[in-house]
Backbone as a ProteinNet text record, in pm:
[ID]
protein_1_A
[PRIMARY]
XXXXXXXXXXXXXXXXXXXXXXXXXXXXXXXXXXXXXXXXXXXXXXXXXXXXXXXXXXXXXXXXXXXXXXXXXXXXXXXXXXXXXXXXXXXXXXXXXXXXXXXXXXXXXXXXXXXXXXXXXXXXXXXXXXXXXXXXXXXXXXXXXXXXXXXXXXXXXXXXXXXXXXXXXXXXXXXXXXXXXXXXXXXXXXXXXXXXXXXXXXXXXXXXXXXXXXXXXXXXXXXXXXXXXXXXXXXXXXXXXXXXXXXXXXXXXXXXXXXX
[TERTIARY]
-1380.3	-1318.8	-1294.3	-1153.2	-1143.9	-1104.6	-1102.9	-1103.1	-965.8	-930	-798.6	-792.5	-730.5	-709.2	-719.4	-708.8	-701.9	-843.2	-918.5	-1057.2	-1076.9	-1176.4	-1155.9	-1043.1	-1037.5	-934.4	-948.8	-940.8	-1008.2	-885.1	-948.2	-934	-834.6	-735.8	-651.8	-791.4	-870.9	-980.5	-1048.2	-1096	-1166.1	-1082.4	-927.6	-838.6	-818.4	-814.5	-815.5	-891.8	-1084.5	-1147	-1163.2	-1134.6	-1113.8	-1038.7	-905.4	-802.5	-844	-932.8	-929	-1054	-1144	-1272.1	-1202.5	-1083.5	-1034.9	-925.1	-882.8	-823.7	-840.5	-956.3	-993.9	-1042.1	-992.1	-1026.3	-875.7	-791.2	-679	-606.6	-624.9	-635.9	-687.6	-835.5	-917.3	-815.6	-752.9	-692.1	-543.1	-479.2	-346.9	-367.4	-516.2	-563.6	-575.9	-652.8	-715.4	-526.5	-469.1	-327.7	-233.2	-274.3	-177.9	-290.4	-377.4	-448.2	-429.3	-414.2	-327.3	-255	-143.5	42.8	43	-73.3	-51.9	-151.7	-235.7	-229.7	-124	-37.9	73	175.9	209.9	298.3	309.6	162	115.8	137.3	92.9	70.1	266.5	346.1	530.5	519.4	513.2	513.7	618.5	555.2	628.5	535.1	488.6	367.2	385.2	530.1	534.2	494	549.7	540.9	402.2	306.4	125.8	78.8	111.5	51.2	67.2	206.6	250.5	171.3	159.5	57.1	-84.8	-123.9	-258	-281.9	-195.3	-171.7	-163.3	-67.7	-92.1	-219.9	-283.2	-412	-526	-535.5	-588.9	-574	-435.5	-396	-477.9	-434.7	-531.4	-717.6	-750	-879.7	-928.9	-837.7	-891.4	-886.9	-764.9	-748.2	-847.5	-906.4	-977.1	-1125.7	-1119.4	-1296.5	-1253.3	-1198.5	-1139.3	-1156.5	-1036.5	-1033.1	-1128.3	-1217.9	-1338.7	-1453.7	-1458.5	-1595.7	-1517.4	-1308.7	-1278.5	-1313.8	-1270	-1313.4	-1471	-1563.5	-1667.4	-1733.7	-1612.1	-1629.7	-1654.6	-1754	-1800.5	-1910.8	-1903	-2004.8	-2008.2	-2153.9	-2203.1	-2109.5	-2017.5	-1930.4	-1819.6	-1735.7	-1628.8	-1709.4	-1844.3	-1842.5	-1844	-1897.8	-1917.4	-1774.1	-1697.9	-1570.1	-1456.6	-1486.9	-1440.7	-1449.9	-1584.7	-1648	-1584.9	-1557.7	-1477.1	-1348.6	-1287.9	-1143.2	-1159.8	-1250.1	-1245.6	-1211	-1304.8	-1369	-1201	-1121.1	-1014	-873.9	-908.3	-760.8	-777.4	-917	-967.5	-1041	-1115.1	-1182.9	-1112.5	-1057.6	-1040.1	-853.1	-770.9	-659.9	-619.2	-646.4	-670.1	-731	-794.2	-822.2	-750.6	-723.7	-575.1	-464.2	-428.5	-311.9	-315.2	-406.5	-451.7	-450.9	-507.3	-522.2	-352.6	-205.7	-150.3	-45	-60.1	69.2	-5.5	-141.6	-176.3	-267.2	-279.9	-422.4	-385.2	-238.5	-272	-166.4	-183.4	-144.4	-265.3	-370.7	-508.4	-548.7	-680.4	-712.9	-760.7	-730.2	-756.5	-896.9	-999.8	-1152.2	-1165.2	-1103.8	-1167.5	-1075.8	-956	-861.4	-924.6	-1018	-1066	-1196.9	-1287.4	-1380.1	-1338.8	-1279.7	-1219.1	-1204.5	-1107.6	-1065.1	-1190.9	-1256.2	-1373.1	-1524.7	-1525.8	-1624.5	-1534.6	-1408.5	-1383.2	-1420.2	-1410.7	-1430.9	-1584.9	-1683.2	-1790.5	-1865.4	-1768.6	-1863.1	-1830.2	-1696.6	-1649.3	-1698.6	-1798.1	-1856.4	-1978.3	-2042	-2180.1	-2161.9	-2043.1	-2033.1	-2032.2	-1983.8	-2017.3	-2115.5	-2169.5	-2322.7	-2356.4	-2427.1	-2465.7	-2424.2	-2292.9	-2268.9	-2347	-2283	-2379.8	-2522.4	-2578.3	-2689.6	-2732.1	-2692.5	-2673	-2564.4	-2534.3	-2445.7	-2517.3	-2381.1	-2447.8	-2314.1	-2416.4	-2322.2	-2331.6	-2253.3	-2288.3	-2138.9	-2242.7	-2127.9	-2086.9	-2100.3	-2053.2	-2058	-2018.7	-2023.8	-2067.5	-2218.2	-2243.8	-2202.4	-2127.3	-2042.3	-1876.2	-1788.9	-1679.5	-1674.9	-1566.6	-1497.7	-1459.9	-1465.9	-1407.8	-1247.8	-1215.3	-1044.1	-990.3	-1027.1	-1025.5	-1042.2	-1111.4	-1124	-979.5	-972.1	-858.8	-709.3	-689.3	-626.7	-584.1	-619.6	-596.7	-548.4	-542.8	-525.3	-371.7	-355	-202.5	-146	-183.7	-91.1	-83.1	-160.8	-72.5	-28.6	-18.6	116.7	243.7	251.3	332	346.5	360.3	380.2	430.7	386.2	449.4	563.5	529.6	663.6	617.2	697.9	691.6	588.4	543.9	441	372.6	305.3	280	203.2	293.2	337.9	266.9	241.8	176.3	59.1	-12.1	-175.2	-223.4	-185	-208.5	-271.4	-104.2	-148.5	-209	-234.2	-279.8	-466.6	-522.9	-632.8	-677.6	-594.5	-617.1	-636.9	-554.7	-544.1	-666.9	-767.8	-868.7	-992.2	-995.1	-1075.7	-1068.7	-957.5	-962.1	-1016.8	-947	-1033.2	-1233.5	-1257.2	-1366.9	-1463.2	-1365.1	-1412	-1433.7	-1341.1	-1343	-1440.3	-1454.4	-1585.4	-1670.7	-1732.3	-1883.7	-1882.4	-1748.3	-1762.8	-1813.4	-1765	-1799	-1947	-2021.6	-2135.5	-2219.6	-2193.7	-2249.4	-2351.6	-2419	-2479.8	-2397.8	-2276.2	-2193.5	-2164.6	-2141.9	-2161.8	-1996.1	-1950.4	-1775.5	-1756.8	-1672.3	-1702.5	-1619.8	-1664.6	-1591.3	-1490.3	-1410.1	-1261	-1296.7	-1406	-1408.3	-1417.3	-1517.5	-1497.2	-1428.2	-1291.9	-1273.4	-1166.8	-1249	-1178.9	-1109.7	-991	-915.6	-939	-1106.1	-1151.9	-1038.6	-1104.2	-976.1	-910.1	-875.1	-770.9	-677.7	-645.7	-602.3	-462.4	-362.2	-255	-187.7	-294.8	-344.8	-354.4	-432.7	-489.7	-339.5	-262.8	-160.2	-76.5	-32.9	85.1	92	-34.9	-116.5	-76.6	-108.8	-126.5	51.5	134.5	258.3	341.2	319.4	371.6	302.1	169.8	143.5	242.5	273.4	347.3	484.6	535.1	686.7	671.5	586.1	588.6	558.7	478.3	468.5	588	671.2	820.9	911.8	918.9	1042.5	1006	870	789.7	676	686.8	531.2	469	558.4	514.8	416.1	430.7	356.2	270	324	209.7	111.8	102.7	26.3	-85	-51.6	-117	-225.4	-160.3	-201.5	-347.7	-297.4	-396.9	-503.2	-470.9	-582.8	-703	-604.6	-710.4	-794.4	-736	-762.3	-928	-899.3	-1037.4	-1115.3	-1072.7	-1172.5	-1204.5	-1179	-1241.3	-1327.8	-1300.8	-1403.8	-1539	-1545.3	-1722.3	-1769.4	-1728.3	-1818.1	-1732.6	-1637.3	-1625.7	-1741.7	-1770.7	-1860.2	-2014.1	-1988.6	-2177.7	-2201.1	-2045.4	-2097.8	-2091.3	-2053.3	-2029.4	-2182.7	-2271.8	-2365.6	-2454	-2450.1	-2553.4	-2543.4	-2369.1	-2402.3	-2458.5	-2465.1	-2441.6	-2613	-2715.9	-2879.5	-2882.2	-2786.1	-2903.8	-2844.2	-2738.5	-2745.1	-2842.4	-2924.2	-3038.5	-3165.2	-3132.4	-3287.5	-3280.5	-3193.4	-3190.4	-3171.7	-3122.4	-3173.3	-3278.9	-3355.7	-3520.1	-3582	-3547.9	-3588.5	-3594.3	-3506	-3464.2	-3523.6	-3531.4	-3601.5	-3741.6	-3804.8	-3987.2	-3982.2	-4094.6	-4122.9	-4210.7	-4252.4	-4362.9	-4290.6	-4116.4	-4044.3	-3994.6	-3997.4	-3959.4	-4070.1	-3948.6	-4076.4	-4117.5
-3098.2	-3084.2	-3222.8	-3249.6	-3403.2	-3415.2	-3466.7	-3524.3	-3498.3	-3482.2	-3516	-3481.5	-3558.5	-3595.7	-3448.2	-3313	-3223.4	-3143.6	-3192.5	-3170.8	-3104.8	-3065.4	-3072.9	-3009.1	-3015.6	-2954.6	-2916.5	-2812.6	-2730.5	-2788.2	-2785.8	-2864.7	-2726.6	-2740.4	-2678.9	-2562.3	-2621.3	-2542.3	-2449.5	-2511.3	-2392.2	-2284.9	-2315.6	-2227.5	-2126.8	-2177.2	-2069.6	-1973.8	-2034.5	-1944.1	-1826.4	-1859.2	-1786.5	-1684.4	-1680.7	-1622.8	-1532.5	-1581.9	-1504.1	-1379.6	-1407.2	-1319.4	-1217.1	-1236.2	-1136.5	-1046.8	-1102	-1060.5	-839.2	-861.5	-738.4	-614.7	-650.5	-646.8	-570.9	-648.5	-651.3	-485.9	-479.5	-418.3	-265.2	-280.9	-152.8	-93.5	-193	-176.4	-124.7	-149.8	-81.2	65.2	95.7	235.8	332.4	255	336.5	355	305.3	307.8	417.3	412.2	563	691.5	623.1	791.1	830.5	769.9	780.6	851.1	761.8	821.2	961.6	991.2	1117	1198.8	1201.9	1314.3	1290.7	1211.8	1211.3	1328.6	1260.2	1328	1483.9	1467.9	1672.4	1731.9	1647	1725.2	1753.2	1672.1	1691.8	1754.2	1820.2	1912.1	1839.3	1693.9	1609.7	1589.1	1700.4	1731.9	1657.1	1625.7	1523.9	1400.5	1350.5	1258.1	1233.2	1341.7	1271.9	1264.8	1364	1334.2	1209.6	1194.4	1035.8	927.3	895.8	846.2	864.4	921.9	943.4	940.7	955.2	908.5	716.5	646.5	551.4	473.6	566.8	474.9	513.7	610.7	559.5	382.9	410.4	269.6	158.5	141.9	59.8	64.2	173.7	170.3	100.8	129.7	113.1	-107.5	-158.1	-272.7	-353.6	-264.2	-386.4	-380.9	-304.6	-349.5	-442.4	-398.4	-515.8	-609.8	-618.8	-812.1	-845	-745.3	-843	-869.9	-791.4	-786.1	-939.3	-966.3	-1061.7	-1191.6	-1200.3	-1303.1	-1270.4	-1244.7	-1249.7	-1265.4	-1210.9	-1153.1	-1019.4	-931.5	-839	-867.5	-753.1	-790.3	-605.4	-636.8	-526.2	-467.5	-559.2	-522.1	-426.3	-480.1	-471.7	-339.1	-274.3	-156	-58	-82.7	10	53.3	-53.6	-54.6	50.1	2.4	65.5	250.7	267.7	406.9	476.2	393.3	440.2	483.3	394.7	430.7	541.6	561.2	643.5	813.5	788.6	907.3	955.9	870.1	879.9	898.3	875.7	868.2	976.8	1023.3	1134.5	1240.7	1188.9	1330.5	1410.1	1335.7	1434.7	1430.2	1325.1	1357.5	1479.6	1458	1574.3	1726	1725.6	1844.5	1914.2	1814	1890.9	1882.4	1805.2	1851.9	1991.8	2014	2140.6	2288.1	2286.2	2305.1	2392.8	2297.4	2327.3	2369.7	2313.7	2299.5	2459.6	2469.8	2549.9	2696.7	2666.1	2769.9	2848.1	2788	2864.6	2983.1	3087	3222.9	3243.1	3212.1	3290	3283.6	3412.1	3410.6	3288.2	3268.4	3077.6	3056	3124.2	3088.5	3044.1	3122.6	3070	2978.9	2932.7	2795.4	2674.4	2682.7	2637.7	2526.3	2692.9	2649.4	2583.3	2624.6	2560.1	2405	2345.1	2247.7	2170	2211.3	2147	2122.4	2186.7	2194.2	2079.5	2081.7	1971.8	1810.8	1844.1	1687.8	1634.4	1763	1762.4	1672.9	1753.5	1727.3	1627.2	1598.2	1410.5	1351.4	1341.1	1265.7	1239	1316.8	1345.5	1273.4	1308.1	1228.1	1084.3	1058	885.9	859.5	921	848.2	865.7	966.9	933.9	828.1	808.1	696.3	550.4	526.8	432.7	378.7	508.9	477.1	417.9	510.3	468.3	353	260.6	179.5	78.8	52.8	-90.8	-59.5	-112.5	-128.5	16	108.8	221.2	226.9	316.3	347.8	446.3	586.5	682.5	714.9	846.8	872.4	983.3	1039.8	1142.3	1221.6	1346.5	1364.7	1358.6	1456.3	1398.8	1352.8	1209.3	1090.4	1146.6	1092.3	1159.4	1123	980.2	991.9	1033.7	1120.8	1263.3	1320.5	1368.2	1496.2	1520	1433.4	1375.6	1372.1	1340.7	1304.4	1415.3	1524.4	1679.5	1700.2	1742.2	1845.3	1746.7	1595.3	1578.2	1593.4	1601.9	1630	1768.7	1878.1	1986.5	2030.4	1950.3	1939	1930.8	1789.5	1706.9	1779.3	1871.3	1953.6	2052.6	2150	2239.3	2228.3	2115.9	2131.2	2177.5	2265.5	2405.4	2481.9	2491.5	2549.5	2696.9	2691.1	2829.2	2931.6	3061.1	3156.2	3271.9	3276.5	3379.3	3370.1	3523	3531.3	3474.3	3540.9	3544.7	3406.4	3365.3	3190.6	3108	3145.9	3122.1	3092.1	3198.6	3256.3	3156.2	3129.1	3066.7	2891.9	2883.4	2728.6	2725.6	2800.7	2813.8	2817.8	2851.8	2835.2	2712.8	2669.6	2541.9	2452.5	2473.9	2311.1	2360.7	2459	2469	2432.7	2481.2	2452.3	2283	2247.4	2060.3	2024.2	2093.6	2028.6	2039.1	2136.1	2158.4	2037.3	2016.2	1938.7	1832.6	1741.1	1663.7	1613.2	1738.9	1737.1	1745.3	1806.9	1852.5	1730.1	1720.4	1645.4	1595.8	1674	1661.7	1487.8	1436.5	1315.1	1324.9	1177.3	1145.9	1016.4	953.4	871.4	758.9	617.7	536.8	419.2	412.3	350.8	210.2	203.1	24	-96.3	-48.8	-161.7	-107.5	-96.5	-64.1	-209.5	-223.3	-336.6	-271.8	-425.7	-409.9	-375.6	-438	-508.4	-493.7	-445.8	-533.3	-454.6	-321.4	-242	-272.3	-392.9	-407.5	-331.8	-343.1	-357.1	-179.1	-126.2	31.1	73.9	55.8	108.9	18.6	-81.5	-131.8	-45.3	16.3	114.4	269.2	325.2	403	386.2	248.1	246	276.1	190.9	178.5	301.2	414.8	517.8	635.5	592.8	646.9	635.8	528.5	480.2	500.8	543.9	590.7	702.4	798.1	943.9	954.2	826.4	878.6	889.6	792.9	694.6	840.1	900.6	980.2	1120.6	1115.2	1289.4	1289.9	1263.2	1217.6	1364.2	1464.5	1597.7	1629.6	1685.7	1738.2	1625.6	1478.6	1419.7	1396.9	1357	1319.6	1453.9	1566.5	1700.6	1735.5	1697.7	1670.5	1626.5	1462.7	1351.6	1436.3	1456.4	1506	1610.9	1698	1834.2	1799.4	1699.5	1643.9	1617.9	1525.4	1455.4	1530.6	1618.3	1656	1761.8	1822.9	1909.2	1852.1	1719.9	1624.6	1645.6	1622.3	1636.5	1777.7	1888.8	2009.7	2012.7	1965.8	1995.1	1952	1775.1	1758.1	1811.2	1869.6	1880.4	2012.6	2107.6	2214.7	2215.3	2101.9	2061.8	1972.2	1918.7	1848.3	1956	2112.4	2196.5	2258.5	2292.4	2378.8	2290.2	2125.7	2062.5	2092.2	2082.4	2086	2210.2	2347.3	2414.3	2494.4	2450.6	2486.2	2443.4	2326	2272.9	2379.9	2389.7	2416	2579.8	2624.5	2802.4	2797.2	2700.3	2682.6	2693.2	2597.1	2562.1	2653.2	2768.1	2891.3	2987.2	3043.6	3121	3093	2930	2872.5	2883.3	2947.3	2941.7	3050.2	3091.4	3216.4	3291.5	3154.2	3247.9	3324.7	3288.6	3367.1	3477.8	3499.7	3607.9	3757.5	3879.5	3976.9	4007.9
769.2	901	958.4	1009.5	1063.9	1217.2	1285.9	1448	1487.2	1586.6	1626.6	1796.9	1790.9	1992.8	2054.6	1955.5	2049.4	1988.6	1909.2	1867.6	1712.3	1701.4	1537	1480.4	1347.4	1286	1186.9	1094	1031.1	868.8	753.5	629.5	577.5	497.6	424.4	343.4	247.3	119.4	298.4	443.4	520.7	589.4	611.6	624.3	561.5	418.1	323.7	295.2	300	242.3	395.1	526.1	614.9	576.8	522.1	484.1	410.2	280	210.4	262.7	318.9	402	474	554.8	607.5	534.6	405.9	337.7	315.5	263.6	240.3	407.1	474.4	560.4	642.7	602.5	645.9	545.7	420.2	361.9	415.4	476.6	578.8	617.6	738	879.1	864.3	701.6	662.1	644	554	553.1	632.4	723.7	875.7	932	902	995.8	918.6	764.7	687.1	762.2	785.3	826.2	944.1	1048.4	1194.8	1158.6	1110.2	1055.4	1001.1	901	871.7	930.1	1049.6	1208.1	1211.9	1309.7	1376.6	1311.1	1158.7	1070.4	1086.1	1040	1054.9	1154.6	1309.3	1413.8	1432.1	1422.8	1421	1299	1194.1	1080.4	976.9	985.3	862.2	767.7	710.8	581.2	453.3	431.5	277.5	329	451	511.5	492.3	599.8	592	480.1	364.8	175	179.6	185.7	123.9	188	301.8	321.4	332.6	262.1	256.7	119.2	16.1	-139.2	-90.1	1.9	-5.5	66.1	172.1	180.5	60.4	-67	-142.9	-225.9	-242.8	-331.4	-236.5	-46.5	-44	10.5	-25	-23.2	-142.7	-250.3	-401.7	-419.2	-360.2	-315.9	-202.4	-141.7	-27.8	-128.7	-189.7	-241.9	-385.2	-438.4	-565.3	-528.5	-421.2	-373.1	-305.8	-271.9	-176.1	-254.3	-415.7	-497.5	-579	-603.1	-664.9	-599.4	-491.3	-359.3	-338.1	-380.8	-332.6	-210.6	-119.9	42.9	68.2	-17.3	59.9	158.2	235.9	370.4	363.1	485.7	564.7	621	735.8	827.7	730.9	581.4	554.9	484.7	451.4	406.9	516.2	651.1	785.5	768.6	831.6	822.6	706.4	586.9	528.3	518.2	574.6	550.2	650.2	798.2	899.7	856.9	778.1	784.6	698.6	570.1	478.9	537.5	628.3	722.4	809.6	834.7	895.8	824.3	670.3	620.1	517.5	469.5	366.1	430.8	521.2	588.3	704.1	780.6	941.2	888.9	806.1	841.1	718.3	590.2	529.9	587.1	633	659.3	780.7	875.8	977.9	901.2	781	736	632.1	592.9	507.7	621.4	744.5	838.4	902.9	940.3	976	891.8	727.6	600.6	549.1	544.8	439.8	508.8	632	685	797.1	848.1	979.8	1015.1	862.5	845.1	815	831.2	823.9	939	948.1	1069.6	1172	1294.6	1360.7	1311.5	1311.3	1263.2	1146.3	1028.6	903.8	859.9	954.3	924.3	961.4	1114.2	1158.6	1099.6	1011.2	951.2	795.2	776.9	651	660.9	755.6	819.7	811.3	890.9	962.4	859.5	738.4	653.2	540.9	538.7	444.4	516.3	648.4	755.2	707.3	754.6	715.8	653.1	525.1	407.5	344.7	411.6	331.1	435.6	568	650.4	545.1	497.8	440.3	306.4	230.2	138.1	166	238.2	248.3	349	376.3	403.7	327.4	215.6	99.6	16.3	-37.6	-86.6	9	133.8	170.5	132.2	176.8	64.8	-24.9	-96.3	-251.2	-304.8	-192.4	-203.9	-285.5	-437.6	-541.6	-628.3	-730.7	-825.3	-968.6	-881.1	-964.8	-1051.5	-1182	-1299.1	-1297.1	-1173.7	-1195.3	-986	-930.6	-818	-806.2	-723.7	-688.5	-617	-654.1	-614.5	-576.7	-567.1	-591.7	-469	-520.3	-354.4	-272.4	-162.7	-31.8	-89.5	-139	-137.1	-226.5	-334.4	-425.2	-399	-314.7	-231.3	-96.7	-46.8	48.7	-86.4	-155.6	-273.8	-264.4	-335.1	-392.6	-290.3	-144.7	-69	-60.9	-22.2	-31.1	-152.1	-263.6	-379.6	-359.6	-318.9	-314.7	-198.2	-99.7	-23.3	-77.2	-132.8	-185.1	-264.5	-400.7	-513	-423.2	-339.7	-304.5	-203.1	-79.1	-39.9	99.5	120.9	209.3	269.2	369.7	409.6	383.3	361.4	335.6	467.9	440.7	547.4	519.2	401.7	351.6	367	395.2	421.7	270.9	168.7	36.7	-50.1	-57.8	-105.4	17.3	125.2	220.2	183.1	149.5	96.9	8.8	-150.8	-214.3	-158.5	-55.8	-45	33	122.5	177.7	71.1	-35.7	-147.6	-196.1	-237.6	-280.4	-184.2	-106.1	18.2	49.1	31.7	39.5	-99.2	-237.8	-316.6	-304.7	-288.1	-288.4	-195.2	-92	28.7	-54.7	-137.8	-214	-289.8	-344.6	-478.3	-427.6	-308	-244	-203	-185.2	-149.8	-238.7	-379.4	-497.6	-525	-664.6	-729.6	-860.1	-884.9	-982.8	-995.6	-1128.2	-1156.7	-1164.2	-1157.2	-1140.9	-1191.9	-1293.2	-1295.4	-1222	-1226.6	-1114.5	-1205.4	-1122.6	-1184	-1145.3	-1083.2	-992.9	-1076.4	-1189.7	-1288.8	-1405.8	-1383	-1509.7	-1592	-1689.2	-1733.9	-1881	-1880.3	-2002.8	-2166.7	-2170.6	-2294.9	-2425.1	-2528.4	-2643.5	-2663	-2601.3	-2656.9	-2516.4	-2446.9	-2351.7	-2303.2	-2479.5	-2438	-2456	-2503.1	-2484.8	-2332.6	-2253.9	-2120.1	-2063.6	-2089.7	-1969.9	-2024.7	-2147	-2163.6	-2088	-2101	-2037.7	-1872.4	-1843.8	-1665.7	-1680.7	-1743.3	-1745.1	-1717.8	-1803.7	-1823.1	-1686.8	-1655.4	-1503.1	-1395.2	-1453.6	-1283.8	-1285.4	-1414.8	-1447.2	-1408.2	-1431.5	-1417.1	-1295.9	-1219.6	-1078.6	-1013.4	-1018.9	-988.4	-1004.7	-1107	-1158.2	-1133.4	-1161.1	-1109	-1053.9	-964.2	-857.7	-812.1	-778.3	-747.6	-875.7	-989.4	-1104.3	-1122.3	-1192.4	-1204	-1103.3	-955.7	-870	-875.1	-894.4	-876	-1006.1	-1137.6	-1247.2	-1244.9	-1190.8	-1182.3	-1080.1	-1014.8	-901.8	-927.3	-1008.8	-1063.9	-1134.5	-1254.6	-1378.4	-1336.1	-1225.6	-1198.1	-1108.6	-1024.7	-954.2	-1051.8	-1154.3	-1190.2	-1344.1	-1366.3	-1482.1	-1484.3	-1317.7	-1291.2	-1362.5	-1294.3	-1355.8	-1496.2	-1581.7	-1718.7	-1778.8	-1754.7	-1800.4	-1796.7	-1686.1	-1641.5	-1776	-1725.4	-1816.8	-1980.3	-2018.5	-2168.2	-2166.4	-2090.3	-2142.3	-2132.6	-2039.9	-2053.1	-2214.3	-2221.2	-2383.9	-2472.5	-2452.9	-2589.5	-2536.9	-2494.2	-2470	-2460.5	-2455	-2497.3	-2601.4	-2702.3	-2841.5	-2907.6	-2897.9	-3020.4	-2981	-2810.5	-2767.8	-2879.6	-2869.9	-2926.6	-3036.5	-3159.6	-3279.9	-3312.3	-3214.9	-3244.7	-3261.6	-3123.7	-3075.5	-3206	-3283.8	-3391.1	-3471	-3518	-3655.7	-3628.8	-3538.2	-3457.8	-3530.7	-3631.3	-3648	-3507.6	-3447.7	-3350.8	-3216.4	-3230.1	-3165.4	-3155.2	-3264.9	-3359.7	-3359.5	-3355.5	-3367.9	-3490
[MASK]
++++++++++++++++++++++++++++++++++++++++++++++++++++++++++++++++++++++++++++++++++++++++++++++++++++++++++++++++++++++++++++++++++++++++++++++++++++++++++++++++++++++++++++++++++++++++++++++++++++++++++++++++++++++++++++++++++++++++++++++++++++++++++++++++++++

């Protein structure tokens, strides 16, 4: 820092690393602002509109922790923070948009409760995560912005509101199903470190061809992607129960003392 007639003056390298501290930060505050946009969206019945942004404050939820674990500016503040906006762009705006696109040809109570148990339980989900805040290799429970995720991709896939008691019904199962998942113990795994290693140029063709299909067919693929993963957790859970208890009932059979 050097002198100057109008008092110190701050060095090009302390400008920067300022810059870069709020960097991720700045990132939050774009999130917290798609989740505004899509209340607003919903409450005027511009429903592709609030998906779409709420598909884009994942991209930057997924960006402010990258660059702040790359910059080595995480803080206390930038996770409070972050959990706030989470709570605002996956929990409360998802569930009024599920709420007015998908629920409210059902009776006002169980649209209501529907609504309000997905808010819930993606509140609960991230206090738990808090918690359990580190450096984990998997997520208890499915994410609040997978959970938030799904309900705009099937906006966004369908379109059109639904009028009907019927598919009405179903879309009330699903968002409830997704609140449980949320809350579950179900294991998920996490994309945060996911690195290139040597099959690099494998996983960039892969990302490559994601982002074409998002580009050219974002309806099917975005919906795809969404199920895909929220429904990983219980594939796996229930593929690690058969694979433990096929040996256990081998064992069982091969016991003569099981046997009558």
């Amino acid at each position: 820092m050097t002198e100057s007639l109008d008092g110190p003056r701050e060095t090009p390298r302390r400008r920067l690393g300022r810059t870069v501290f709020i960097l991720p930060s700045l990132f939050t505050v774009g999130n917290i602002f798609c989740g505004y946009f899509a209340i607003l969206a919903t409450m005027h019945a511009n429903y592709d509109q609030a998906a779409q942004a709420i598909g884009i404050a994942i991209i930057l939820d997924m960006l402010d922790g990258r660059i702040a674990r790359l910059t080595n500016s995480a803080t206390g503040f930038g996770l409070q923070l972050d959990s706030l906006a989470d709570v605002i762009s996956f929990g409360v705006a998802p569930s009024i948009l599920a709420l007015f696109w998908g629920l409210s040809s059902l009776d006002n109570r169980l649209g209501w409760i529907a609504g309000f148990t997905f808010a819930i339980c993606g509140a609960m989900r991230l206090a738990r995560f808090n918690v359990q805040a580190g450096h984990l290799k998997h997520f208890v429970g499915l994410p609040i912005p997978a959970g938030g995720g799904t309900i705009a991709a099937i906006v966004h896939f369908f379109g059109e509101p639904i009028t009907d008691p019927i598919p009405a019904g179903f879309m009330a199962a699903a968002v409830f199903l997704i609140s449980l998942l949320m809350v579950s113990t179900i294991r998920y795994s996490s994309l945060k470190y996911l690195a290139l290693g040597r099959k690099s140029h494998l996983t960039i063709l892969v990302l490559a061809l994601l982002v074409a299909l998002i580009y050219y067919y974002s309806r099917p693929t975005l919906l795809a992607i969404a199920i895909t993963y929220s429904l990983s957790g219980i594939s796996v859970r229930l593929f690690s129960f058969l694979r433990r208890r096929g040996p256990a009932e081998e064992l069982s059979l091969n016991n003569p003392l099981e046997r009558e």
